[in-house]
C-alpha positions as CSV (number, residue, x, y, z in Angstrom):
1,X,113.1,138.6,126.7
2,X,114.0,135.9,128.6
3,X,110.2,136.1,130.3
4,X,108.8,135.6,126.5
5,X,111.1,132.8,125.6
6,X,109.5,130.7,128.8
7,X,105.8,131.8,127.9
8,X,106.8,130.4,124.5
9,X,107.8,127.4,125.3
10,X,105.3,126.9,127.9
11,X,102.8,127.3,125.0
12,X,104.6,125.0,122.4
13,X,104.9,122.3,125.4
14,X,101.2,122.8,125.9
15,X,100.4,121.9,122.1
16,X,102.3,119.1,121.9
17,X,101.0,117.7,125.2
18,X,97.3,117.8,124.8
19,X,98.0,116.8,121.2
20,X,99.7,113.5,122.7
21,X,96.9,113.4,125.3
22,X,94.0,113.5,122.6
23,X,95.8,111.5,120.1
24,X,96.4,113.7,117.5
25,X,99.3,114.5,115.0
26,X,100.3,118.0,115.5
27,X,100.1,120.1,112.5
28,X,102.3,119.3,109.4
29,X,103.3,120.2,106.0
30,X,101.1,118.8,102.8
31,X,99.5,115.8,103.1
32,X,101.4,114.8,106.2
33,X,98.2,116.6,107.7
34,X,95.4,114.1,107.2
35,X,97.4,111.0,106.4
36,X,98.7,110.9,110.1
37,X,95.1,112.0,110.9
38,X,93.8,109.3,113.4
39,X,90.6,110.8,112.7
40,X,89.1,111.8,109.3
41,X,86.7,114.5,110.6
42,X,89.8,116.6,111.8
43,X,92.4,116.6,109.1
44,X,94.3,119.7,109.8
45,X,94.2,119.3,113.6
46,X,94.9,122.5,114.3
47,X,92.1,122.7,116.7
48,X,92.3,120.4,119.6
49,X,88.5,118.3,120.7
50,X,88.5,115.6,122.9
51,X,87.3,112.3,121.3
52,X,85.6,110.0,123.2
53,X,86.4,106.1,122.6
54,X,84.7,104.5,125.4
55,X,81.1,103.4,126.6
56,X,79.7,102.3,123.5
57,X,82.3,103.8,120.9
58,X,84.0,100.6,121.9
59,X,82.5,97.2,120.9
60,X,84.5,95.2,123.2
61,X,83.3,94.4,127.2
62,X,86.7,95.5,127.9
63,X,88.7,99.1,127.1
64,X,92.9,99.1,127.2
65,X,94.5,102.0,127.6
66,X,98.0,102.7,129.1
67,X,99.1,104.2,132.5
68,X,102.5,104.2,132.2
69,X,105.1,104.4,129.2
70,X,108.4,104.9,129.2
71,X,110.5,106.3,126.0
72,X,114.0,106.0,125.3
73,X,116.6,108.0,123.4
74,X,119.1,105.9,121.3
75,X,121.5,105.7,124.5
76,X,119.4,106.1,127.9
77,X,116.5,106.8,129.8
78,X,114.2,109.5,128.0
79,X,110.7,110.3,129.0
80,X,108.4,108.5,131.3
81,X,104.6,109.4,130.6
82,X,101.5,108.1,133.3
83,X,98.4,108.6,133.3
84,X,95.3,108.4,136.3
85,X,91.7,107.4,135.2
86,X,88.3,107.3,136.6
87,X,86.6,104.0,137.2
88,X,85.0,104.2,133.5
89,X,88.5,105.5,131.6
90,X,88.9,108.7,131.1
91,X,92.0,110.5,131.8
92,X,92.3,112.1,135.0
93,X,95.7,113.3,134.8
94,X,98.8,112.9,132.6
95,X,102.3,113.8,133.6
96,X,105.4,113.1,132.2
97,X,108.7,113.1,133.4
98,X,112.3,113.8,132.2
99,X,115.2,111.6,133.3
100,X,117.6,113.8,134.3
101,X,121.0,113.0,136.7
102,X,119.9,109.7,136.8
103,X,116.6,110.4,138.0
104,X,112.9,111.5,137.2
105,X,112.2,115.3,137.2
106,X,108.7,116.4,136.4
107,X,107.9,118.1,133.4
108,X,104.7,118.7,132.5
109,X,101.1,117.2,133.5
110,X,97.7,117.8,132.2
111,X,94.6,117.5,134.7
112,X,91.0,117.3,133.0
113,X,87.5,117.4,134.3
114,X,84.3,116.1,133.1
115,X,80.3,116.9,133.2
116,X,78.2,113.5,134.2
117,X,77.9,112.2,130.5
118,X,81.8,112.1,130.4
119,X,82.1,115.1,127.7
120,X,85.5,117.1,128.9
121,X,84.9,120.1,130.2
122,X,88.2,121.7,130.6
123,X,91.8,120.4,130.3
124,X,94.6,122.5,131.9
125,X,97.9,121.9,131.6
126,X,100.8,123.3,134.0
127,X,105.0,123.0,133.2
128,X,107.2,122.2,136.0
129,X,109.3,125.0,137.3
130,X,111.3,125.8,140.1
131,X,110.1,122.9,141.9
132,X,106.6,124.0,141.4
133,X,104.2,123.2,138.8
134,X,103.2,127.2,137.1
135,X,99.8,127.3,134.9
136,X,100.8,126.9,131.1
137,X,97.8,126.7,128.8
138,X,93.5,125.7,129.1
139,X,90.9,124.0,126.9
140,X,87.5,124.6,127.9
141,X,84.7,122.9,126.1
142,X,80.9,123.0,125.8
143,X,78.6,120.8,124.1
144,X,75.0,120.2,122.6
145,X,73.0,117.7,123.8
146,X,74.5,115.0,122.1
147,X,77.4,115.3,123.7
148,X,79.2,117.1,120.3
149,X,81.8,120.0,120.9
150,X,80.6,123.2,120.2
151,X,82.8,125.5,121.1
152,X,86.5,124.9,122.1
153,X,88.2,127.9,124.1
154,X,92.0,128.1,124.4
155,X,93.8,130.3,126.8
156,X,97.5,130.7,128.4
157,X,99.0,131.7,131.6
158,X,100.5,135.1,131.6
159,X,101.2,137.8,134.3
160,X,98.9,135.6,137.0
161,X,95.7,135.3,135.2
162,X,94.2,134.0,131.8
163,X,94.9,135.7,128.5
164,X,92.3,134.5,125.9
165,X,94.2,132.7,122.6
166,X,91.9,131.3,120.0
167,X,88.7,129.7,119.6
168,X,86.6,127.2,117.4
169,X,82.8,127.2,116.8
170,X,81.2,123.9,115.1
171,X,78.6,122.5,113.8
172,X,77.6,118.9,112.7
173,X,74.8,116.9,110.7
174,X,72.2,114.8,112.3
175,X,74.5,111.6,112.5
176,X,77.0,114.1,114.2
177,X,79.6,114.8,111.4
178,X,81.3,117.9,112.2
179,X,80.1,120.1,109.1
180,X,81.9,123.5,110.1
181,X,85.0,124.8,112.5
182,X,85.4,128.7,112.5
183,X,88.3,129.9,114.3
184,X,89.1,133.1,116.1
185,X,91.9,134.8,117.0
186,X,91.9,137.1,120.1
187,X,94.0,140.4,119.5
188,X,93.2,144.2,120.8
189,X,90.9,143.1,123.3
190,X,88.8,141.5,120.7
191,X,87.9,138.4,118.9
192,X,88.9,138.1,115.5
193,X,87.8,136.0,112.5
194,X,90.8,133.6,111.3
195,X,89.5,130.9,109.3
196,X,86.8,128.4,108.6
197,X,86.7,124.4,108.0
198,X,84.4,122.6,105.6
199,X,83.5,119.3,105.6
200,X,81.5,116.8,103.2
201,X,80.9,113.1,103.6
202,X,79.4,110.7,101.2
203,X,76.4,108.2,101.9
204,X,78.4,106.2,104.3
205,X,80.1,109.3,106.1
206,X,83.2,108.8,104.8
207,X,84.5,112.2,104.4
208,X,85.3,112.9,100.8
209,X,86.1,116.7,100.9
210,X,88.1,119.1,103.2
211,X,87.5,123.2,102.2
212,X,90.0,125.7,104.6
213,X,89.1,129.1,104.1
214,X,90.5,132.4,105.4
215,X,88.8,135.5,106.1
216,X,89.6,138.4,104.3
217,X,87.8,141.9,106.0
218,X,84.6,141.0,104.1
219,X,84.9,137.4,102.1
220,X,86.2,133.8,102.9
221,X,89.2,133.4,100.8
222,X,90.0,130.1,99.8
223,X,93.6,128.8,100.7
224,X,93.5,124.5,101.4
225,X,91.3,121.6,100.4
226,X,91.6,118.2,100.5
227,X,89.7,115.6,98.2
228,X,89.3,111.6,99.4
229,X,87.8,108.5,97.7
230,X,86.7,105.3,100.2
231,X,86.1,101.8,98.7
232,X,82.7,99.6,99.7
233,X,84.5,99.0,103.1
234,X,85.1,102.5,104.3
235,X,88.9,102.0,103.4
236,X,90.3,105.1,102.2
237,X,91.5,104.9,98.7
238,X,93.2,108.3,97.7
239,X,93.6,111.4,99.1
240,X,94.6,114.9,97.4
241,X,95.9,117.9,98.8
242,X,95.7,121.3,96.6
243,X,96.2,125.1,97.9
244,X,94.2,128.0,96.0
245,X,96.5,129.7,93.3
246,X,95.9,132.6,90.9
247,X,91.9,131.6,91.1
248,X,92.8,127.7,90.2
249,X,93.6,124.5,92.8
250,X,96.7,123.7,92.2
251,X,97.6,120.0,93.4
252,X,100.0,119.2,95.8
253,X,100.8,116.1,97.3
254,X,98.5,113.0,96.7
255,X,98.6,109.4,98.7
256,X,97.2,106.0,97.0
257,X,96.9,103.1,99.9
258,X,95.9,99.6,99.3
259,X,94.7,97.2,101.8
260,X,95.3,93.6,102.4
261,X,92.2,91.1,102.3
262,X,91.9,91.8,106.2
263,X,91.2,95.4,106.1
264,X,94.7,96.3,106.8
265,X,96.1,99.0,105.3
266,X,99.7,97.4,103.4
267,X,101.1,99.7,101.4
268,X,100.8,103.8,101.3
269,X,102.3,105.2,98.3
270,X,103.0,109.1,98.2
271,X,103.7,111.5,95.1
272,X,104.3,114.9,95.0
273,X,103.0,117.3,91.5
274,X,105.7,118.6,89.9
275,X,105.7,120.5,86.3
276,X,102.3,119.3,85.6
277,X,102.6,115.3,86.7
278,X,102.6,113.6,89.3
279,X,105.8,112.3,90.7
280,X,106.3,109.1,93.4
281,X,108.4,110.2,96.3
282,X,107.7,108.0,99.1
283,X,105.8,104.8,100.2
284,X,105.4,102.8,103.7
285,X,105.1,99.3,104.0
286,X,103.0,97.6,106.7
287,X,103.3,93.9,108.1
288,X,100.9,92.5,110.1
289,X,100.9,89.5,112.6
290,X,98.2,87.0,112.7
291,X,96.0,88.7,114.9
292,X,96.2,91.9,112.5
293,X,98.4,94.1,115.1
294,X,100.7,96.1,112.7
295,X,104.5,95.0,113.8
296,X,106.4,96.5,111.0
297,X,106.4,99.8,109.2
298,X,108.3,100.5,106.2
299,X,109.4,103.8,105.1
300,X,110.9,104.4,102.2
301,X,112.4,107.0,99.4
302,X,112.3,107.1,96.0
303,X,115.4,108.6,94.7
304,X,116.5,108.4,91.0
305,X,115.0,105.0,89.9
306,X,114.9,102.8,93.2
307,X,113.8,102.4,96.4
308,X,115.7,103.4,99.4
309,X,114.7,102.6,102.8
310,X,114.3,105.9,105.5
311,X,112.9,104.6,108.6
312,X,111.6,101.7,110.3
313,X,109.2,100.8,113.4
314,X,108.7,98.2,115.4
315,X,105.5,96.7,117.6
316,X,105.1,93.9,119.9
317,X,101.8,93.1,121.5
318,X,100.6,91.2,124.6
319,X,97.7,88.7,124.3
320,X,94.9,91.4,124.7
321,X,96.2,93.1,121.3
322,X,98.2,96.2,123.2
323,X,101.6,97.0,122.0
324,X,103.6,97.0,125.0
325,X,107.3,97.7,123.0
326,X,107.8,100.4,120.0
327,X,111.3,101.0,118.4
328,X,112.7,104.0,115.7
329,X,115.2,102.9,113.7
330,X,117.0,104.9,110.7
331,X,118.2,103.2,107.5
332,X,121.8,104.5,107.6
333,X,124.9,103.3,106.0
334,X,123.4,100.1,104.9
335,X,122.4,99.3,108.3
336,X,119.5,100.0,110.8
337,X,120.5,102.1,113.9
338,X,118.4,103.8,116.5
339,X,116.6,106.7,115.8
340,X,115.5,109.3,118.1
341,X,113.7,111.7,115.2
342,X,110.5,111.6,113.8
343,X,107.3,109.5,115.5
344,X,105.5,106.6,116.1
345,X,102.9,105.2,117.8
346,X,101.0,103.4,120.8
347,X,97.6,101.0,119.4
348,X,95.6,98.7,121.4
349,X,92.9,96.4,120.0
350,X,94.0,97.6,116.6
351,X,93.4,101.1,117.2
352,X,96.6,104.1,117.4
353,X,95.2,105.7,121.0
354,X,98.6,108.0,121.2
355,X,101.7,109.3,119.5
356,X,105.2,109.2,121.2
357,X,107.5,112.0,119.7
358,X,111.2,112.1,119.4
359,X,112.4,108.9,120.9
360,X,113.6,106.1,120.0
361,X,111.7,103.3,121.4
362,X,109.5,102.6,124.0
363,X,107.6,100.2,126.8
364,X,104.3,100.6,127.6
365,X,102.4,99.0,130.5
366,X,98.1,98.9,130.1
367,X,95.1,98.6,132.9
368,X,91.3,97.7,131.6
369,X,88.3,99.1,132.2
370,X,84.7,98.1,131.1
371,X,83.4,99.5,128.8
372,X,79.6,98.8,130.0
373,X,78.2,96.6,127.1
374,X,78.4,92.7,127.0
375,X,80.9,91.4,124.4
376,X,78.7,91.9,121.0
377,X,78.4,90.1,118.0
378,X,78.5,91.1,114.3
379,X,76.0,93.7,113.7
380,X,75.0,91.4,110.6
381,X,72.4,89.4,112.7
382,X,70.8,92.6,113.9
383,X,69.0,93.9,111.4
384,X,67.2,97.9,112.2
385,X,65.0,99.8,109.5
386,X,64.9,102.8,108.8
387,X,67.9,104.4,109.6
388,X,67.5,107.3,110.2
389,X,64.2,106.9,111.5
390,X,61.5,109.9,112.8
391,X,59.5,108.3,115.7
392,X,59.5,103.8,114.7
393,X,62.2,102.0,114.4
394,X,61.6,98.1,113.8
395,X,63.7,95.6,115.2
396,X,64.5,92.7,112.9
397,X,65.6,89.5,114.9
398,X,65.3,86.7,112.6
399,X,68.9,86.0,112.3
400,X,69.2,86.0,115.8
401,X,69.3,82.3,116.9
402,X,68.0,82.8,120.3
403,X,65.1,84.6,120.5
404,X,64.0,84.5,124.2
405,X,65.0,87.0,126.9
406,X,65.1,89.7,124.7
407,X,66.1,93.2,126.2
408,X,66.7,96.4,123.5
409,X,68.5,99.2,125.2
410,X,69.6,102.7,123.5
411,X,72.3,105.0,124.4
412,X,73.7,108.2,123.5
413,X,77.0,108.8,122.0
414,X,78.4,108.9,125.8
415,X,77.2,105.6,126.8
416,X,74.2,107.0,129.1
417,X,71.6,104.6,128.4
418,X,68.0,106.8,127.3
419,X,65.5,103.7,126.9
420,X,65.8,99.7,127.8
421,X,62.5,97.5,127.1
422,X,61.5,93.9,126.9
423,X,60.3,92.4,123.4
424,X,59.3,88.9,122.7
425,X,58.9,88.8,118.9
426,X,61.5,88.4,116.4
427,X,60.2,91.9,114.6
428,X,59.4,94.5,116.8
429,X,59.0,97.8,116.5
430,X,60.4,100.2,119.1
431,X,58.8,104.0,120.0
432,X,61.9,106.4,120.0
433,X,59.9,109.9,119.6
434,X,60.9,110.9,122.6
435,X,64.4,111.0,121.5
436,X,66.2,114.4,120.5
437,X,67.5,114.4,116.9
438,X,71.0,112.9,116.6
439,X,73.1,109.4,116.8
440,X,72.7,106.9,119.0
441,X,73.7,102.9,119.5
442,X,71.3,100.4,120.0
443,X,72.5,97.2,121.8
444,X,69.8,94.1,122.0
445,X,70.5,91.4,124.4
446,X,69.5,87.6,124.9
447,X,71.4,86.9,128.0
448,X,74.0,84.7,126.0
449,X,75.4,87.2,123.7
450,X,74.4,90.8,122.4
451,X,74.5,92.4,119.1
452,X,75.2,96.0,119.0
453,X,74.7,99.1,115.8
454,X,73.7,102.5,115.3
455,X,70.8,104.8,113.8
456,X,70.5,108.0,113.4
457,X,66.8,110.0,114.7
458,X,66.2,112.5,112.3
């Protein structure tokens, strides 16, 4: 028994680590699941794929990311995380570290690998014990040509050797929105259909519909969906979660958020259907600093017929936008007092790049990397028709001030540059049949700035 209960929380520590690694919420209750979503093509997260935001993803010359954080309970020392990179940023290893006795005792690390376009190949992660570090758990990835997951296998450590556990299959549209995730289950020496994910996007990709399905010996039986709205900006609007009922969608939880004349996403407001209506429970209230870093989250109740604070966090940034302190407080008592419960979060450059569990605040110290583009400029002046396009694409450089020393490159999703050419007129049109269907960025330079977008080859 006591054998099982260390497997099972070898395997629960593995979750929750590569879930912190990859940036993802773990999987919640309601609407919890795709509001805390950091992104909207995976709002269950139940399955685990590594997301890339480097090379290109990023539109800055430089990339932040953290190598060391250290968490705190409400009293002491709690958790020190670090990570290693490679000279372009991805993770190498991450281990964290428990304070213990008054010093740091490992705890757990993860150790990934990569192919030469930087997709993840396999990500193992190992629990300290007895002074030595024992296999817990393995991802192991493969790809398409376009660097997007296809399959993601999972496996744990038992009895010496590598027991299969589940596995996802996907597919994705031509601008490389995941479409489909089937998972499997292995049991009996056999893999077994659990469930499948559906996804739908509007004309901007925004994804507007979220299907979960189970398998049922000989039909997909419907048992989740979620339904979103997006403004002109991309901004998410609403989201609404219903489960499958008596051969109806019954609704569950629904979320309204409104956004600030920056982008910023101000207020959230959550209700909950009960007896036929919709009923306000909950809302968080965001601040935001000059520079738009978030600094203050508000979250609050709605009991009787006012509002009554829950939780707040904290953020304060250094000059390159990272937010190198996070506090948890809990409204208690008509006062605020540190909170080790619940979760908050790490950004840089306005982005949430990892989630720090069960502590109460934290400090976080950041290293750069570049990111292999030249700072760029709003995508407004670069003008590209058709997108998608089958073999032409035509460059439009008129709003470009400076039109001399013009270079056009094109990369994949992964930052490996396919095609880099010369053009000397300000409309110019660019052969890119020799490029396999997918998504790609497009970066056009004039040796004082560059200007950077995307097209899809269909």
């Amino acid at each position: 028994m006591k054998k099982i209960l260390t497997l099972l929380s070898a395997l629960c520590l593995f979750i929750i680590a590569n879930a912190q690694q990859r940036n993802l919420s773990l999987p919640k209750s309601g609407m919890e699941k795709i509001e805390e979503s950091k992104y909207k093509n995976f709002p269950y997260q139940e399955h685990i794929i590594p997301q890339k935001e480097h090379y290109l993803q990023n539109t800055k010359s430089v990339i932040w990311e953290w190598d060391t954080i250290i968490t705190y309970d409400t009293t002491d020392l709690f958790i020190r995380y670090s990570r290693s990179y490679n000279s372009i940023g991805l993770i190498l290893i991450e281990k964290a570290e428990k304070w213990l006795i008054n010093n740091w005792d490992n705890y757990y690390r993860i150790t990934n690998t990569y192919d030469a376009n930087g997709n993840e190949l396999t990500s193992l992660s190992e629990t300290w014990l007895n002074n030595a570090w024992i296999n817990s758990g393995k991802y192991t990835y493969t790809y398409d040509v376009n660097g997007n997951v296809l399959t993601s296998l999972n496996e744990y450590w038992q009895n010496n050797a590598w027991e299969n556990s589940t596995r996802f299959t996907y597919t994705y549209n031509v601008n490389g929105n995941i479409l489909t995730a089937i998972e499997e289950e292995y049991f009996n020496s056999t893999w077994n259909t659990g469930y499948r994910e559906t996804y739908s996007y509007d004309i901007n990709w925004n994804m507007i519909n979220y299907l979960k399905e189970k398998w049922l010996s000989y039909y997909w039986y419907s048992t989740d969906r979620y339904t979103c709205t997006f403004d002109a900006n991309g901004n998410r609007l609403t989201s609404i979660s219903q489960y499958w009922n008596a051969n109806s969608w019954i609704n569950t939880y629904k979320s309204t958020f409104t956004f600030d004349n920056n982008g910023n996403n101000s207020l959230l407001l959550s209700e909950q259907w009960i007896n036929n209506a919709w009923f306000i429970i909950g809302r968080d209230t965001n601040i935001f600093d000059a520079n738009q870093n978030l600094i203050t989250s508000l979250n609050g109740g709605w009991y009787g017929s006012t509002w009554v604070y829950n939780d707040r966090y904290t953020y304060t940034y250094d000059g390159n936008g990272n937010s190198i302190t996070g506090k948890n407080e809990r409204w208690e008592n008509n006062n605020w007092f540190l909170s080790a419960s619940g979760s908050f979060n790490v950004y840089s450059f306005k982005k949430l790049i990892y989630n720090i569990y069960t502590a109460a605040r934290y400090e976080a110290h950041f290293v750069s990397f570049s990111s292999g583009i030249a700072e760029n400029k709003e995508n407004s002046q670069l003008k590209i028709f058709p997108n998608p396009a089958s073999d032409k694409l035509i460059i439009n450089l008129q709003h470009i001030k400076t039109q001399q020393n013009i270079t056009v490159s094109i990369y994949n999703l992964q930052g490996k540059l396919l095609m880099q050419e010369a053009i000397i007129q300000a409309k110019t049109e660019i052969n890119i049949s020799s490029l396999a269907i997918g998504a790609y960025f497009i970066k056009v330079s004039n040796g004082n700035a560059s200007y950077f977008s995307k097209f899809v080859k269909d």
